[in-house]
C-alpha positions in Angstrom: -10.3 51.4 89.3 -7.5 49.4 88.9 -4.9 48.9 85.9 -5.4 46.9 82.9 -1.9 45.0 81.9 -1.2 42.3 80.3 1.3 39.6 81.4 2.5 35.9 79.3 5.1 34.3 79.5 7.3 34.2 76.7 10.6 33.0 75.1 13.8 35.1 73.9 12.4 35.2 70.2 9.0 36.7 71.2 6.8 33.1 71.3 4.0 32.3 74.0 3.7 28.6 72.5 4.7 26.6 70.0 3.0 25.7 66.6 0.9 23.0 68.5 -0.3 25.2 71.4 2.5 24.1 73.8 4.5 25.7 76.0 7.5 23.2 76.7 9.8 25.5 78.5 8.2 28.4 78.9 6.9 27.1 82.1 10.2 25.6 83.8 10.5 28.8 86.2 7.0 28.1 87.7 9.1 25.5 89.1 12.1 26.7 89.3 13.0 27.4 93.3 11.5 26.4 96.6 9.1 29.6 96.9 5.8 28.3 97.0 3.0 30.5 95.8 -0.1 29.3 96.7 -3.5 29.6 94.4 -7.0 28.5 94.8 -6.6 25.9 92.1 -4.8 22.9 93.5 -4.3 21.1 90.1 -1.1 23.7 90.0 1.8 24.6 92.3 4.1 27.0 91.7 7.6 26.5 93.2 9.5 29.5 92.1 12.4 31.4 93.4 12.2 34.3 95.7 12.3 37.0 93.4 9.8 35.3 91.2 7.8 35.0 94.3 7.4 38.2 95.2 6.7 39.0 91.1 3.8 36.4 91.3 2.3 37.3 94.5 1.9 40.9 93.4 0.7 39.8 90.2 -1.9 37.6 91.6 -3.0 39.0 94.3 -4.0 42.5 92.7 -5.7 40.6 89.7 -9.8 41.1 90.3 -10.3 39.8 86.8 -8.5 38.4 84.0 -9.4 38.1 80.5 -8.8 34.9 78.0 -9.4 34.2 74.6 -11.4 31.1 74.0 -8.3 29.1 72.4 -6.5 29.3 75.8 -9.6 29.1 77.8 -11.2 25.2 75.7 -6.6 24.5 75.8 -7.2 24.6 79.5 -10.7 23.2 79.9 -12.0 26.7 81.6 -9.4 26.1 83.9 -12.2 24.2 86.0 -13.9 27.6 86.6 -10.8 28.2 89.1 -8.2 29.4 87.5 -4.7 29.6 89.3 -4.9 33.8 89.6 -7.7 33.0 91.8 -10.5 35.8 90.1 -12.8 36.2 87.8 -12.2 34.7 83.7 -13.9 37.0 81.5 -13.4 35.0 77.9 -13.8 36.7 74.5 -15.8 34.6 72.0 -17.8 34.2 69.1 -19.2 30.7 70.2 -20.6 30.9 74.1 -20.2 26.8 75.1 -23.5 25.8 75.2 -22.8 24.4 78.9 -21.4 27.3 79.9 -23.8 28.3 82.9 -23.4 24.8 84.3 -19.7 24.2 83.7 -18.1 27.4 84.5 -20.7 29.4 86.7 -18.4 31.8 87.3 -16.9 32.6 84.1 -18.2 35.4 82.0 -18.2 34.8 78.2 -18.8 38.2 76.0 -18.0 38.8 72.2 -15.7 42.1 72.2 -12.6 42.9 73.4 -14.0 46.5 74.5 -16.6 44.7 75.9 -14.6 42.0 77.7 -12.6 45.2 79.1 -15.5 46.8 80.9 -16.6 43.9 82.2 -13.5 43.0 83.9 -13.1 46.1 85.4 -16.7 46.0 86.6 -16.1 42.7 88.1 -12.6 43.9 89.1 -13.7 46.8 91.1 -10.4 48.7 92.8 -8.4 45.7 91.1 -6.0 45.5 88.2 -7.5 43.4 84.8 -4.6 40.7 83.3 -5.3 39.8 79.9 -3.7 36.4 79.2 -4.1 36.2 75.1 -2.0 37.4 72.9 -4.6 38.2 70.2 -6.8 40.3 72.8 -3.5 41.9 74.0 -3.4 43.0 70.4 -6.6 44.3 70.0 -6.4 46.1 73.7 -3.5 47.8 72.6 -4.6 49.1 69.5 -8.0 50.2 71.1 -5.5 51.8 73.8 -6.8 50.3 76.3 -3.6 48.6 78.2 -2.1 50.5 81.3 1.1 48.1 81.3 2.7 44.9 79.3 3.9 42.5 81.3 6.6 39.7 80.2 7.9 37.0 81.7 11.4 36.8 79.3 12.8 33.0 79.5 15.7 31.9 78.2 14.7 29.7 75.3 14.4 30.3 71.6 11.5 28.0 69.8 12.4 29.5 66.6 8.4 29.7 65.6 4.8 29.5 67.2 2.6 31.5 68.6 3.8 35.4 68.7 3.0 37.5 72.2 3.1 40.6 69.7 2.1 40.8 65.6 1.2 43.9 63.8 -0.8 46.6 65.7 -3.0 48.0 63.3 -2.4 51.8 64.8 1.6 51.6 64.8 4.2 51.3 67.2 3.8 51.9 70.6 6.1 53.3 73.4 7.0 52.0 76.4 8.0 53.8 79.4 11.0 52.1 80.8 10.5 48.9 82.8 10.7 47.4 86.5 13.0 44.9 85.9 13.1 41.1 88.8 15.5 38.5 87.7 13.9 35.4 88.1 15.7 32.0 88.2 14.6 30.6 85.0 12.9 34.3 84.2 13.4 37.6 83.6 10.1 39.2 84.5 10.1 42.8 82.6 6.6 45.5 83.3 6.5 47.9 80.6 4.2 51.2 81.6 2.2 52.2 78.3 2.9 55.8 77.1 -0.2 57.8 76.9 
């Protein structure tokens, strides 16, 4: 079984998005360098640097399933039931879209973060599970069920938004120390979870 981490990308004072769900900025270093790193959705290209490169490939490539909250997944339309990671969206919900089996065959809809967990790791197999939600990041952590946080640091400050990190109901939470890549654009930080 592989790991279960977490990875956003986020600005300097801690935000994913801004107040109106949009990332501006955060996203220059996805086109940042003349690395490309190709994906199975062709709406997106990423043109990063090398270091970056290598950081995404890895990432990507080792992701078997990935886990979205359904503000992210209706903000990106279900990602066209191909998103860019090129595996499995497992989406935690309340409200299963009632066209769900015809629009995104392939996308798994469930109504608990434990629950979303398992399932991504039964899809996942020998892979790693990427949540990509900041509120089911949350939850995972304080259910401690998160192997490694994963941040993409640019350099940006928005000042307000929508927090990677809020309150975790069971306290702080150490870190082992992290692999550090400097990015162009990036600074791309994996934090091991103490257990």
């Amino acid at each position: 079984m592989g790991k279960v981490l977490t990875h956003m990308t986020m600005s300097l004072d801690g935000f994913i998005a801004d107040s109106n769900d949009q990332v501006r900025e955060l996203f220059d270093w996805y086109e940042a360098g003349e690395a490309t790193v190709p994906n199975p959705n062709e709406a997106v290209t990423f043109r990063v640097d090398d270091a970056s490169a290598t950081m995404l490939r890895e990432l990507t490539e080792n992701t078997g399933a990935l886990i979205a909250g359904r503000r992210l997944f209706d903000i990106a339309d279900g990602w066209g039931d191909n998103h860019p990671v090129g595996a499995p969206v497992v989406v935690v919900t309340h409200r299963t879209p009632e066209d769900a089996a015809e629009r995104w065959p392939t996308t798994t809809f469930v109504d608990d973060v434990a629950a979303a967990i398992t399932r991504a790791q039964k899809i996942a197999g020998d892979q790693d599970v990427t949540i990509a939600s900041p509120t089911i990041t949350q939850q995972a952590l304080d259910l401690g069920l998160v192997d490694e946080i994963c941040v993409s640091l640019v350099p940006v400050l928005f000042g307000e938004g929508i927090p990677y990190f809020a309150k975790l109901n069971r306290g702080h939470l150490l870190l082992d120390d992290p692999t550090v890549i400097q990015g162009r654009r990036a600074l791309h930080l994996r934090y091991p979870v103490r257990r």
